[in-house]
C-alpha positions in Angstrom: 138.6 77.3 88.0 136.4 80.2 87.5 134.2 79.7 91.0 137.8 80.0 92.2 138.6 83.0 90.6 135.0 84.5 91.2 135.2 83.6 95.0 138.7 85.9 95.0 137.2 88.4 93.0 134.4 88.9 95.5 136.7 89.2 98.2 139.2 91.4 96.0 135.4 93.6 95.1 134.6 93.6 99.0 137.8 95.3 99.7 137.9 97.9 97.5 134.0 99.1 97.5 134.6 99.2 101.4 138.3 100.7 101.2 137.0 103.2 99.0 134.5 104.3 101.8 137.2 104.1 103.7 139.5 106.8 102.0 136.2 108.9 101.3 135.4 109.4 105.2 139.3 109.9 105.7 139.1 112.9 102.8 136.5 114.4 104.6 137.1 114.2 108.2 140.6 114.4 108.0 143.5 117.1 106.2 144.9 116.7 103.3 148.0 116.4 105.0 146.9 113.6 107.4 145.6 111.7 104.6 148.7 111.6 102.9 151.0 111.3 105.7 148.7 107.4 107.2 148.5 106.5 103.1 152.3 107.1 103.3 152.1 104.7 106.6 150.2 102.3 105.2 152.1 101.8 102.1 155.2 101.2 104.0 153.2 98.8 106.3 152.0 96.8 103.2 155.5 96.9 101.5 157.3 95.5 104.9 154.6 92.8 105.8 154.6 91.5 102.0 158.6 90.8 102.3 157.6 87.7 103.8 153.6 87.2 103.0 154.0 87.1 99.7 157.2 85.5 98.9 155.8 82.6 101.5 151.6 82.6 100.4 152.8 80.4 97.6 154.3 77.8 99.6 151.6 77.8 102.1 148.5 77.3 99.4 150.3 74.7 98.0 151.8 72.6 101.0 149.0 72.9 103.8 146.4 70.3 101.9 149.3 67.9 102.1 150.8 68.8 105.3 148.3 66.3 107.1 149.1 65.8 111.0 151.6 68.5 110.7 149.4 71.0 109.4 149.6 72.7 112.6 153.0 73.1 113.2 153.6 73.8 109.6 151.1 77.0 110.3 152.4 78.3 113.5 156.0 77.9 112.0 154.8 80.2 109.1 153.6 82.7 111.1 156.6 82.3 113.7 159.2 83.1 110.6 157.1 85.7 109.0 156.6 87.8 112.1 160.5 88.1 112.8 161.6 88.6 109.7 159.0 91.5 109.5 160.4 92.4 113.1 163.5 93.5 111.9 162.6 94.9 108.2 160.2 97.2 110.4 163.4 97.9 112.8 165.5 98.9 110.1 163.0 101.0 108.4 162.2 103.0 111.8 166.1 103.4 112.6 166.5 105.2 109.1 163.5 106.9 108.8 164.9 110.5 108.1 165.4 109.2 104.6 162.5 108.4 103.6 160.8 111.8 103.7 158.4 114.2 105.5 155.4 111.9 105.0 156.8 109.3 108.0 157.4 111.8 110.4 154.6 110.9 112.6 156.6 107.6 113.2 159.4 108.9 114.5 158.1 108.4 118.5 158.5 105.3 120.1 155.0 104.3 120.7 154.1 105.1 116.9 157.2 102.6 116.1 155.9 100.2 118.1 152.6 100.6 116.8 153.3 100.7 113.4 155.9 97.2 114.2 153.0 95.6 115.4 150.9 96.6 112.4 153.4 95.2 109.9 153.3 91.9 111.8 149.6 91.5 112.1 149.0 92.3 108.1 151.4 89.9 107.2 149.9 87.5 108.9 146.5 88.4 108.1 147.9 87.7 104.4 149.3 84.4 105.3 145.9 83.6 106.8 143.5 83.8 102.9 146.6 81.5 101.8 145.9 79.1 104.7 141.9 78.8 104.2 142.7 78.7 100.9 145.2 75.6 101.5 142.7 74.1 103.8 140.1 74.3 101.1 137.7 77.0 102.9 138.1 79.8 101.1 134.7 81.2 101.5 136.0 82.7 105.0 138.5 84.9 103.2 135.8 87.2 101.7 134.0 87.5 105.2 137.5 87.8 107.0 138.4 90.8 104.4 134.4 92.3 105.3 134.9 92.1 108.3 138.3 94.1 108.4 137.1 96.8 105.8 134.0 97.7 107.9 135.9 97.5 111.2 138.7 100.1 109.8 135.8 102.7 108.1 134.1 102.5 111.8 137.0 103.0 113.8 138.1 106.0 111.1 135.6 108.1 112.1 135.9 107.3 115.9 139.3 108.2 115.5 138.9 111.4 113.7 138.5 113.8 116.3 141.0 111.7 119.4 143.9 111.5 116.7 143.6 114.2 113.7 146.9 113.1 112.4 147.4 109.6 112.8 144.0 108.5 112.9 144.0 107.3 109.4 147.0 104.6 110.2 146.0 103.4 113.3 142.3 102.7 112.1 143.2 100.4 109.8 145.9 98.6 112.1 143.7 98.3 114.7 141.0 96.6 112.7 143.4 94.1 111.4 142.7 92.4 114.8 139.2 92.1 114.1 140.0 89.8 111.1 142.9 87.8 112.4 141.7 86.9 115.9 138.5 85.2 115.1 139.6 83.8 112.0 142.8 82.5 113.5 140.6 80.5 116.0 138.8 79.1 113.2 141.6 78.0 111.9 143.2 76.7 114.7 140.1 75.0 116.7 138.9 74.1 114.0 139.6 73.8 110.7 143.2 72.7 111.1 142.1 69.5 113.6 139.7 68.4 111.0 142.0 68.1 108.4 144.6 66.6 110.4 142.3 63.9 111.7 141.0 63.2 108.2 144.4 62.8 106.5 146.3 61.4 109.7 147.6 58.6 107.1 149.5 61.2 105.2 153.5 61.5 105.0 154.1 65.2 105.7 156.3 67.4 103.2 159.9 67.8 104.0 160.6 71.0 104.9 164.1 70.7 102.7 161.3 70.5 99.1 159.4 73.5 100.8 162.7 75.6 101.1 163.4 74.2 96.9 160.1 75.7 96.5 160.6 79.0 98.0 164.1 79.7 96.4 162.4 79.5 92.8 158.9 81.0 93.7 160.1 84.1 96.0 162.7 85.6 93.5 159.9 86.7 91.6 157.2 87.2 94.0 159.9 89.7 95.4 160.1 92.0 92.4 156.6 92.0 92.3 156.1 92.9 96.2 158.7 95.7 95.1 156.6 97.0 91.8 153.7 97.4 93.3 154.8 98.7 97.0 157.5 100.8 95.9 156.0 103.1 93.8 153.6 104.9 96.2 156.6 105.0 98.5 158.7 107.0 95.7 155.4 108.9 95.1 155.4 110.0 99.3 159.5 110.7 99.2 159.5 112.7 96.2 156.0 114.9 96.6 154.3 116.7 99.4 151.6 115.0 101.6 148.8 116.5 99.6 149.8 115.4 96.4 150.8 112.2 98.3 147.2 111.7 99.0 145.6 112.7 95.6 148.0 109.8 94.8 147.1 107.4 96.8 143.7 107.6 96.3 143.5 107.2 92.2 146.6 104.4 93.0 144.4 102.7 95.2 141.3 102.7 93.0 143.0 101.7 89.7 144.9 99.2 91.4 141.9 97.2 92.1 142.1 96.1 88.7 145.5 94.7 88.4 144.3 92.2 91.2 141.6 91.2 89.4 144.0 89.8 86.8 146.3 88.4 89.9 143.6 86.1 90.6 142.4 84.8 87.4 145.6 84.1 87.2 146.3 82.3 90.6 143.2 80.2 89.8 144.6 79.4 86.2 147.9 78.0 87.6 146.0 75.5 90.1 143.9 74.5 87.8 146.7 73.7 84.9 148.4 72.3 87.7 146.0 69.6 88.1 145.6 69.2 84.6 148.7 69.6 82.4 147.1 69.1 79.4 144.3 71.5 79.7 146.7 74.6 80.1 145.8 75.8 76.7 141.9 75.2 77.4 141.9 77.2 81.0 144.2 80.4 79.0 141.6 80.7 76.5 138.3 80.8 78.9 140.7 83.0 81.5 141.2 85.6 78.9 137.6 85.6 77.6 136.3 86.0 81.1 138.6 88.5 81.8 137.5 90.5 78.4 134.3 90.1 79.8 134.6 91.2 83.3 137.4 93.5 82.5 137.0 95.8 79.4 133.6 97.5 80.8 135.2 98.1 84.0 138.0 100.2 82.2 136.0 102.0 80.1 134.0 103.6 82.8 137.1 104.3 85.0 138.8 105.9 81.6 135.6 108.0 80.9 133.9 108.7 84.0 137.6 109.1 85.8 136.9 113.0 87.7 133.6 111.7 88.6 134.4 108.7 90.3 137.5 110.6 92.2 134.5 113.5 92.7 133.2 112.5 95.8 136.8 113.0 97.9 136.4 116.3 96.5 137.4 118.7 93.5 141.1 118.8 94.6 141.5 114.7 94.0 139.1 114.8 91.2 142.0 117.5 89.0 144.8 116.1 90.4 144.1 112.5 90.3 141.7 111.7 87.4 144.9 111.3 84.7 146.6 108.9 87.2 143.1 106.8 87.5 143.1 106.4 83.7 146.0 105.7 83.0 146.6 102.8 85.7 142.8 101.7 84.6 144.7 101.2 80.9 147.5 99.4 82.4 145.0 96.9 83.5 144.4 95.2 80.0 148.2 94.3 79.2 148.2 93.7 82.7 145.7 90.5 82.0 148.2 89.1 79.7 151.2 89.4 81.9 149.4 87.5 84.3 148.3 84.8 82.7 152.0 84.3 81.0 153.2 84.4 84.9 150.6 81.6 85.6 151.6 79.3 82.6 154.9 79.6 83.8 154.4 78.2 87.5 152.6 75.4 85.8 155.6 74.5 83.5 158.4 74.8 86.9 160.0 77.9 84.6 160.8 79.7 87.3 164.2 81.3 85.8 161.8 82.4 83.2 159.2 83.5 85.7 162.0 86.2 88.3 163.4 87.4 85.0 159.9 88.8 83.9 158.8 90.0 86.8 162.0 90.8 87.1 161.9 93.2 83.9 158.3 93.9 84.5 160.2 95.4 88.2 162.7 97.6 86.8 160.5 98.8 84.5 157.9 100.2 86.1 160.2 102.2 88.9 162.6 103.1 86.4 160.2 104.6 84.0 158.9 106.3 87.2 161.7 107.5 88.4 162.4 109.7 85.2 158.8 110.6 84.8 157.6 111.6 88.0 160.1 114.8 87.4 158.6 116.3 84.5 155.0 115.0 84.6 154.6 115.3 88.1 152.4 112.4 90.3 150.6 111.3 86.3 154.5 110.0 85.7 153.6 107.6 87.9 150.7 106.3 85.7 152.7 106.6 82.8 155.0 104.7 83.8 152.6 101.6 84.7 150.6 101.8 81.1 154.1 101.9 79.1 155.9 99.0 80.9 152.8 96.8 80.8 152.6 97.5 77.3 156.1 96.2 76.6 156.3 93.4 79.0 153.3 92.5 77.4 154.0 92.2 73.8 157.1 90.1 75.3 154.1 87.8 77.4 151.9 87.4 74.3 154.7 85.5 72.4 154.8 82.7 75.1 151.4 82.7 75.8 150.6 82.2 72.1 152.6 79.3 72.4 150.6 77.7 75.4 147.4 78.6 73.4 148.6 76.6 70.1 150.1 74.2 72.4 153.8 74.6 70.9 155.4 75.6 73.7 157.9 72.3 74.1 156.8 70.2 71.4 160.4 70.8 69.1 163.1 69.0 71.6 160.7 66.1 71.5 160.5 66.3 67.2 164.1 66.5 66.6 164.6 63.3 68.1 161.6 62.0 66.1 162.7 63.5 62.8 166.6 62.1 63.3 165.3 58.7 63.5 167.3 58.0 66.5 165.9 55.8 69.3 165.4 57.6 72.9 168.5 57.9 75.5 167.3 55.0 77.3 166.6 52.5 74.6 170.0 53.2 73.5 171.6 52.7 77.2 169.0 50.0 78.3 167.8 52.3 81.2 164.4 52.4 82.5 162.9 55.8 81.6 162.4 57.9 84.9 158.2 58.6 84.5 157.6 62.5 84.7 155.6 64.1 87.6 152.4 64.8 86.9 152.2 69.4 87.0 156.1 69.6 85.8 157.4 71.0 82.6 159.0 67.5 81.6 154.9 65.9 82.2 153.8 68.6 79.4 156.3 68.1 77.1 155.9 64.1 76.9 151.8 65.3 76.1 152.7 67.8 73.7 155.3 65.1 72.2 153.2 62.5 71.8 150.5 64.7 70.3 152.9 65.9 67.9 153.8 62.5 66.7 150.4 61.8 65.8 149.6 65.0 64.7 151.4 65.3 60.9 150.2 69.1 60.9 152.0 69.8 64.2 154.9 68.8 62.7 155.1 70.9 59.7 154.0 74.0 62.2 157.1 73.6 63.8 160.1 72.6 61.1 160.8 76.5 62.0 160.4 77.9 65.6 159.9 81.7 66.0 160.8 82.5 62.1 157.7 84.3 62.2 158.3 86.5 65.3 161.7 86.9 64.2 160.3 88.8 60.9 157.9 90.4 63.1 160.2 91.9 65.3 162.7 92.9 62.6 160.2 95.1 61.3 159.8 96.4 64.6 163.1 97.4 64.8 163.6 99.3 61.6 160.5 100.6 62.6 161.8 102.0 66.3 165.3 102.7 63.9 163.0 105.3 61.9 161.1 106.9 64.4 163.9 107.8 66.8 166.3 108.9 64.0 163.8 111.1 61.7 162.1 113.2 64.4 165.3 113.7 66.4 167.1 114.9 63.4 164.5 117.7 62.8 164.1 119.0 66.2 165.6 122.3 67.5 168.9 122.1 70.2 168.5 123.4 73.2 171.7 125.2 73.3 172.6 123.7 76.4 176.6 122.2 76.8 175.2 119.2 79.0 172.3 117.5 79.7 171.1 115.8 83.1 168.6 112.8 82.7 165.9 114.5 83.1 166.7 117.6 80.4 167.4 115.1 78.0 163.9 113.6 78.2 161.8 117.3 78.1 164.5 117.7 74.8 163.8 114.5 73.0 160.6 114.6 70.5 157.9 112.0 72.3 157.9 110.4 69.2 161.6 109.6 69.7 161.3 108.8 73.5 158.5 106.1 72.0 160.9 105.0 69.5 163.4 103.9 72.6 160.8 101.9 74.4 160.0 100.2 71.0 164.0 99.2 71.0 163.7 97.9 74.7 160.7 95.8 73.6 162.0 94.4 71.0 165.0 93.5 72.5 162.8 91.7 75.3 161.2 90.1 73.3 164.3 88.7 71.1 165.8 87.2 74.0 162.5 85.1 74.6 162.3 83.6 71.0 162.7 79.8 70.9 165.3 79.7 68.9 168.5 82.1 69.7 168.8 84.7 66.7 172.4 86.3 67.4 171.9 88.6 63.8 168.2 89.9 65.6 170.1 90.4 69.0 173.3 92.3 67.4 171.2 94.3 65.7 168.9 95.8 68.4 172.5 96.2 70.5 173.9 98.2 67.9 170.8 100.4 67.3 170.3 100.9 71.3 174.3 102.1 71.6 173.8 104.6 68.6 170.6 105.9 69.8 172.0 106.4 73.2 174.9 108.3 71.8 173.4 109.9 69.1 171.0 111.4 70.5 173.1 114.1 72.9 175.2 114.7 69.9 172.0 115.1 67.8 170.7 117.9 70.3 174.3 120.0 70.1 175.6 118.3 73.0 179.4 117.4 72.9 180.6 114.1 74.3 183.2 114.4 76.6 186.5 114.1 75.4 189.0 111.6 76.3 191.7 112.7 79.1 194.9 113.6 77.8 196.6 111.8 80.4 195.8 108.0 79.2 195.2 108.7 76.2 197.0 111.9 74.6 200.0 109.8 73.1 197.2 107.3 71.2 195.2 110.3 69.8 198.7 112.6 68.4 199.4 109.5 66.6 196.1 108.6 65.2 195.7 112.1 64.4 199.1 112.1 62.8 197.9 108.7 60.7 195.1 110.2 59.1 196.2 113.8 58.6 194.9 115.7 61.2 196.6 118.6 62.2 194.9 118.4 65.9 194.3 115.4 67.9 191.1 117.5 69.8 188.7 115.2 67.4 189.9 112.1 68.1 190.3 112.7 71.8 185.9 113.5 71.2 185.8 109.9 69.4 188.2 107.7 71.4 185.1 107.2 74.1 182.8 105.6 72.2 185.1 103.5 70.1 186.7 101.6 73.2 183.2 101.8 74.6 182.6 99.7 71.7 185.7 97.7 71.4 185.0 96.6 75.5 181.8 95.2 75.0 183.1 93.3 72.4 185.4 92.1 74.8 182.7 91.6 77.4 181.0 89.5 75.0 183.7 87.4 74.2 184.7 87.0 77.8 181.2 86.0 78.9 181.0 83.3 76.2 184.7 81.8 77.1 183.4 81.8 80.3 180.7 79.6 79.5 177.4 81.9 79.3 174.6 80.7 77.1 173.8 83.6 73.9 170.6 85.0 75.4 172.8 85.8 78.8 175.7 87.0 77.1 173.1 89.5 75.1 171.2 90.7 78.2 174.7 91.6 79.9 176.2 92.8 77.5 172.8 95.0 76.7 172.6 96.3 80.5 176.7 97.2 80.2 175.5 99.4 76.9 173.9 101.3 79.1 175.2 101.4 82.3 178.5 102.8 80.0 176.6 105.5 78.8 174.8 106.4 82.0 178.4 106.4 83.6 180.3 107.8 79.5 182.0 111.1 81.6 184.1 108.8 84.2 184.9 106.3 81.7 186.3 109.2 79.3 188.7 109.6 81.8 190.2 105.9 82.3 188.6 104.6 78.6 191.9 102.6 77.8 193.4 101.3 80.9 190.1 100.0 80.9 189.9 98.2 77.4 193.6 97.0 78.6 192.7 95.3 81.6 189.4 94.1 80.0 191.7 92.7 76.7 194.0 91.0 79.1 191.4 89.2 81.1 189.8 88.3 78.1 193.4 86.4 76.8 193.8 84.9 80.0 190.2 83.1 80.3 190.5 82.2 76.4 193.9 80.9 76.9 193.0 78.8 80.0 189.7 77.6 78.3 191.9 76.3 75.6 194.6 74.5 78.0 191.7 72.9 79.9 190.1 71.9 76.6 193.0 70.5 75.0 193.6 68.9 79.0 190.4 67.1 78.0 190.3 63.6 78.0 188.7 62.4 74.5 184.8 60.9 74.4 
């Protein structure tokens, strides 16, 4: 496993010592503004080839050793798909290119479209090639191919910089993708491909209907992943000038090395586990004491010696981008963990678990950015990274602890021990369908039969999660004190609204890390083994009345309800209590039906048939999309909670016809 990981490594090292040649000639042979403007290219190149290289690199690695005589045509198909699907992402992005900024002007003539078209294809195949040597068990090529690329691209850079000042940059490095692809791709092809095919002749080729199974689960979250780490240079390039683009780019593309150190320890974990179910927990612990090894020095001397390193491009990207360097270089360490959770769950086929992570991990990251790169400028960026690490992390560590202490499906297996009941089949006289070796169901008849034998493991699991459960509700009275306390003593801003982004200079930082703290924990609660509705409740109700309270807190005013809906309700609960003007309750009657229709929500989604920990995310994400959205849905808040309360009667009253319809067991 780790001459795996050490062989990607190298070629992950070879990539960025060369690409960071690369960017040092480009700073000083080239503007500022050309700099930023081919970084801006180039991150758009990457972002369209990965839509189908690395949703598809999966699928490749793990289906060419077995694709036998049909290796060949399973390659060429690869490419075939990829390169027109890229076609028309690249078609799409040139046809509405004034929306995406300054930086990708240069693209907007027809031979830099075509260029830049062409580019796209060639690096996502050049992608898809590493994931076919890898398949064909020759991946010693991929760090020569990636040598080869890097020192073709610095060479033709300064060739380049005097024929094309301003898109020299970009078209050096698509022009040396050929360098790497051509010769490589007859290796493959003349070579490698007819000696496998000849040596496992014998073999029944894949279906291509189990490929496509294979792609629908392991693109979803490959996908938010292309998007995490693609996306936010792109926002970087739309939102800033070229030059601050570049001083970007530079620190993004130096800390991100890191990250894809973790990416492969982590790719070489899961085909290792893979082969060997039951030494998951064994490859996890050596994968994260390598990687504290490896790792921890490497971020230390990037946090401390951060101007320095960014010194040589020269004093403008040393002060602009030495925060950004530290801060994605501390991203890296919950980065490691992340990972590694990501890798235990392609080995146990959880791959609902494995989009909704990367998934959170997703939204995150560009969310967080897009609020911070406002006030703290191209650092946001970085900021944004290190905290949504952090949290997806602490939600990571609680699975991965289970795949260290081996827990992770041993408690379906004891309740049918403990109950004393015989299994389904014994009962039915079936023939018990054996497990395949590498799936989820395999692991679980391991960690089964280990806990029958294993008294100890028993007693360790009579109560799943009750630990993390207390942990976390300390967290949350925790994230309840320090958004409340600070926010209470801090001066208003005398302002009659707030946008976003006012709200966030307003709020104490202690409170704004208070709020993160009540998005972790409510992560993490939805992970827990066991469903904990009192834990889930909770952290909904305390992330509604922080979102509302904290406006109000600051001398802000919620808007009022209008008088047209809801001016007969509010005279007569005015009336009802005493009040001799209904103004008050038309200021209350927003966030009491806000309240009263995710009740409703919850209630519908649960008639409806939606599992607790579904029902809670929803319901969460309608929290606070109806606060986001709190001034239009003053103005409609009861037909609303009508319409809502009627659907609500309807689907309960039809789930109790169908029931009662039911024939009995």
């Amino acid at each position: 496993m780790f001459r795996n990981a050490y062989a990607l490594m190298l070629s992950t090292g070879v990539s960025a010592a060369l690409g960071l040649g690369f960017w040092l000639v480009a700073a000083r042979y080239y503007t500022e503004e050309a700099v930023g403007q081919g970084s801006a290219a180039i991150a758009a190149m990457r972002l369209l080839a990965s839509v189908t290289a690395t949703t598809m690199i999966g699928a490749v690695v793990r289906y060419v050793p077995r694709a036998g005589r049909a290796t060949g045509s399973l390659v060429v198909r690869t490419y075939l798909v990829s390169s027109v699907v890229v076609t028309l992402a690249c078609a799409v992005f040139l046809l509405t290119l004034d929306l995406w900024g300054d930086s990708y002007a240069p693209l907007g003539t027809l031979s830099a479209g075509l260029v830049f078209t062409g580019a796209c294809v060639a690096w996502a195949i050049l992608t898809l090639q590493d994931g076919v040597l890898t398949g064909l068990r020759k991946a010693v090529w991929v760090p020569v191919g990636n040598a080869v690329f890097s020192l073709g691209k610095l060479l033709l850079l300064a060739v380049f910089a005097t024929a094309l000042p301003v898109l020299g940059v970009f078209v050096s490095w698509a022009v040396a993708i050929a360098l790497s692809v051509l010769p490589l791709g007859w290796l493959i092809f003349r070579r490698l491909i007819p000696r496998q095919a000849g040596a496992d002749r014998d073999r029944e080729p894949p279906r291509m209907r189990e490929i496509g199974r294979f792609l629908a689960g392991d693109s979803v979250g490959a996908l938010f992943s292309l998007a995490m780490i693609n996306l936010l240079p792109v926002m970087v390039a739309v939102r800033f000038d070229a030059a601050n683009n570049g001083f970007f780019y530079i620190a993004y593309t130096v800390g991100g090395t890191m990250e894809f150190m973790a990416i492969n320890m982590a790719s070489s974990l899961t085909a290792h586990a893979s082969h060997s179910p039951g030494r998951l927990a064994e490859g996890v612990r050596g994968a994260l004491r390598r990687m504290a090894v490896l790792l921890v020095p490497v971020v230390v001397v990037l946090v401390l010696f951060a101007p320095q390193i960014l010194s040589p491009f020269g004093p403008e990207y040393a002060r602009h981008g030495a925060l950004v360097l530290r801060l994605l270089a501390a991203a890296a360490l919950p980065r490691v963990v992340v990972e590694l959770y990501i890798g235990v769950l392609r080995v146990q086929g959880r791959t609902g678990a494995l989009a909704v992570l990367q998934g959170a991990m997703c939204v995150l990251v560009l969310g967080s950015a897009a609020v911070l790169l406002g006030p703290a400028g191209i650092a946001g960026a970085g900021w944004a990274v290190l905290t949504a690490m952090t949290a997806v992390a602490l939600v990571s560590a609680v699975g991965l602890r289970s795949a260290l202490t081996g827990r992770a499906s041993r408690d379906g297996g004891l309740r049918r021990v403990r109950s004393g009941r015989a299994p389904g089949h014994a009962r039915s006289g079936r023939v018990p369908r054996r497990p395949r070796p590498g799936s989820e169901e395999f692991g679980t008849s391991w960690a089964r039969l280990a806990a029958q034998r294993d008294p100890a493991a028993k007693a360790d699991t009579r109560r799943p999660g009750r630990g993390d459960a207390v942990w976390l509700w300390a967290l949350l009275g925790l994230a309840a004190g320090l958004f409340w306390v600070p926010l209470a003593r801090s001066a208003h801003p005398g302002l009659a609204h707030l946008t976003g982004r006012e709200l966030i200079d307003a709020l104490p930082p202690v409170t704004v890390a208070a709020g993160v703290l009540l998005i972790v924990v409510h992560s993490a609660a939805l992970t827990l083994r066991r469903t904990r509705p009192a834990l889930l409740g909770a952290t909904l109700l305390l992330t509604v009345g922080a979102l509302h309270s904290a406006p109000l807190l600051l001398g802000v005013r919620p808007a009022a309800a209008s008088r047209e809906w809801h001016g007969t309700l509010a005279d007569f609960l005015a009336g009802a209590v005493g009040m001799d003007s209904p103004a008050g309750v038309l200021r209350a009657l927003p966030f009491a039906l806000q309240l009263l229709c995710l009740a409703l929500c919850a209630v519908l989604l649960r008639t409806a048939g939606a599992d607790g920990r579904a029902t809670a995310a929803l319901v969460w994400v309608l929290a606070v999309a109806g606060w986001v959205a709190q001034d239009a849905f003053a103005s409609a808040a009861l037909p609303v909670f009508l319409g809502l309360f009627a659907a609500t009667a309807v689907a309960y009253g039809v789930r109790g016809r169908v029931s009662g319809r039911a024939p009995a067991a």
